[in-house]
C-alpha positions in Angstrom: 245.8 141.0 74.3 245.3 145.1 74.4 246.8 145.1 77.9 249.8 143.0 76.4 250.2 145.3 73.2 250.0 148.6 75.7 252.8 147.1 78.1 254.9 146.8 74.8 254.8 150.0 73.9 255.5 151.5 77.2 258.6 149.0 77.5 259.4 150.4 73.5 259.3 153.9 74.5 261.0 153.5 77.7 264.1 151.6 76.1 263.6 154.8 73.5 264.0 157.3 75.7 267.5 155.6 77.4 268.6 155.7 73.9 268.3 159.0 73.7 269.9 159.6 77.1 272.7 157.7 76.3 273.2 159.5 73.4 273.0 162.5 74.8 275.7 161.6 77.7 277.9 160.6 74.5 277.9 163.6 72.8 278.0 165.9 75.7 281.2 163.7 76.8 282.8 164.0 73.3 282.2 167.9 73.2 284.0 168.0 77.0 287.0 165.8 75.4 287.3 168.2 72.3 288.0 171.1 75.0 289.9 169.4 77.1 292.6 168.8 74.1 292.4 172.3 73.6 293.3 173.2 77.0 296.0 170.8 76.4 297.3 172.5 73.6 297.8 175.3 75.4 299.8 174.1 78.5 297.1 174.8 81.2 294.8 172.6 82.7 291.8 173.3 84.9 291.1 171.7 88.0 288.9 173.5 90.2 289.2 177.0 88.9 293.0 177.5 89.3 295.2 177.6 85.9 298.1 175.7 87.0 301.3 175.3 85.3 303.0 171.9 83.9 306.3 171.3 85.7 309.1 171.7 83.2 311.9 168.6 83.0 313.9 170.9 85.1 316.5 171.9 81.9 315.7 175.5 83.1 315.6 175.8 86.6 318.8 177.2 87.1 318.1 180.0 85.3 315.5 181.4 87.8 318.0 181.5 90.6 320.5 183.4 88.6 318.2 186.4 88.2 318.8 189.2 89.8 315.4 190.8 88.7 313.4 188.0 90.6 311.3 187.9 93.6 311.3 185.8 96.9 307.8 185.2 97.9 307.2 183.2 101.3 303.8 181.7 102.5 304.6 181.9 106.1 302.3 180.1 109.2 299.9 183.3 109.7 297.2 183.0 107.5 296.4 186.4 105.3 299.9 187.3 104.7 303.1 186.8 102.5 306.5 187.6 102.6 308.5 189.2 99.3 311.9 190.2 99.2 311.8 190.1 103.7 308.7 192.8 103.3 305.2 191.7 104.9 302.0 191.8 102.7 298.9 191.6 103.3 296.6 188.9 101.0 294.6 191.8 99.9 297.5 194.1 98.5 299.1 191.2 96.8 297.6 191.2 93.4 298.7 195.0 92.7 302.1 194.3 94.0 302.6 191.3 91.5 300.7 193.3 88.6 304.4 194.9 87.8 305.9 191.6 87.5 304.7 190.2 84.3 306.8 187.7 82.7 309.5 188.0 85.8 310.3 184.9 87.5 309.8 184.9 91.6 311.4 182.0 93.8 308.9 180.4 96.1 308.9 178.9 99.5 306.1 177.7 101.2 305.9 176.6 105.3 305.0 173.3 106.1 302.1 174.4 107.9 300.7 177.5 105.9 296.8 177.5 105.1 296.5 176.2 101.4 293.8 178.7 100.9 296.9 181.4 101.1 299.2 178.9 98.9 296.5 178.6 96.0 295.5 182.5 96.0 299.5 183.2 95.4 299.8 180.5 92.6 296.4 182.1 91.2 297.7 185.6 90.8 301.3 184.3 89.8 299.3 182.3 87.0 297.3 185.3 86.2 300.2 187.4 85.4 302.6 184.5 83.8 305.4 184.9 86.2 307.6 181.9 86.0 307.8 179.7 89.5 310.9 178.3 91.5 309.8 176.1 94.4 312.1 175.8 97.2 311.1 172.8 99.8 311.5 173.9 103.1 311.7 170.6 105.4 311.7 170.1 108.6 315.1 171.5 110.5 
């Protein structure tokens, strides 16, 4: 009968301690919800790291190409560099170029075969300094 009695209450405080565990997992699930509606909110999301935007219905669009103010940014092939306004830069020089052009709007085009790694890091800093985005496909010719 004691070895009986014993086995209960190790079966009692195991299903105790999963309990607890799920419990746990439940409010640590709810917490990550309640900040991932504020992110909402705000009209970022995070995946990975990298802020990146919502697409817009596409009301607006037109807009960017009629500024004269904005950029043209290319992601060519060759890793490490971009292209804006015809001019090569380097990766490393291209977050104090695009400092100066908060809240501008920069047209985009990215090669078919550029490293993402390049494409990511120029949608980071474009992020960082709220410059609005034009994406023009470039297919195959």
């Amino acid at each position: 009968m004691k070895d009986f009695r014993s086995m209960a209450f190790v079966i009692f405080a195991d299903i105790a301690f999963q309990l607890c565990n799920g419990l746990a997992a439940g409010y640590y699930f709810v917490t990550l919800k309640e900040q991932e509606a504020k992110h909402a909110e705000s009209g970022y999301f995070k995946e990975k790291g990298i802020d990146v935007p919502r697409l817009e219905d596409g009301t607006g669009s037109d807009s960017l190409t009629n500024d004269h103010n904005s950029l043209e940014i290319s992601v060519p092939k060759v890793g490490g560099q971009f292209i804006i306004d015809g001019k090569t830069v380097q990766k490393s020089d291209l977050d104090n170029i695009l400092k100066n052009q908060k809240d501008n709007t920069c047209v985009v085009s990215i090669d078919q075969d550029a490293r993402s790694g390049d494409t990511l890091y120029l949608f980071d800093v474009l992020n960082k300094y709220y410059v609005k985005i034009k994406i023009v496909y470039l297919g195959d010719k």
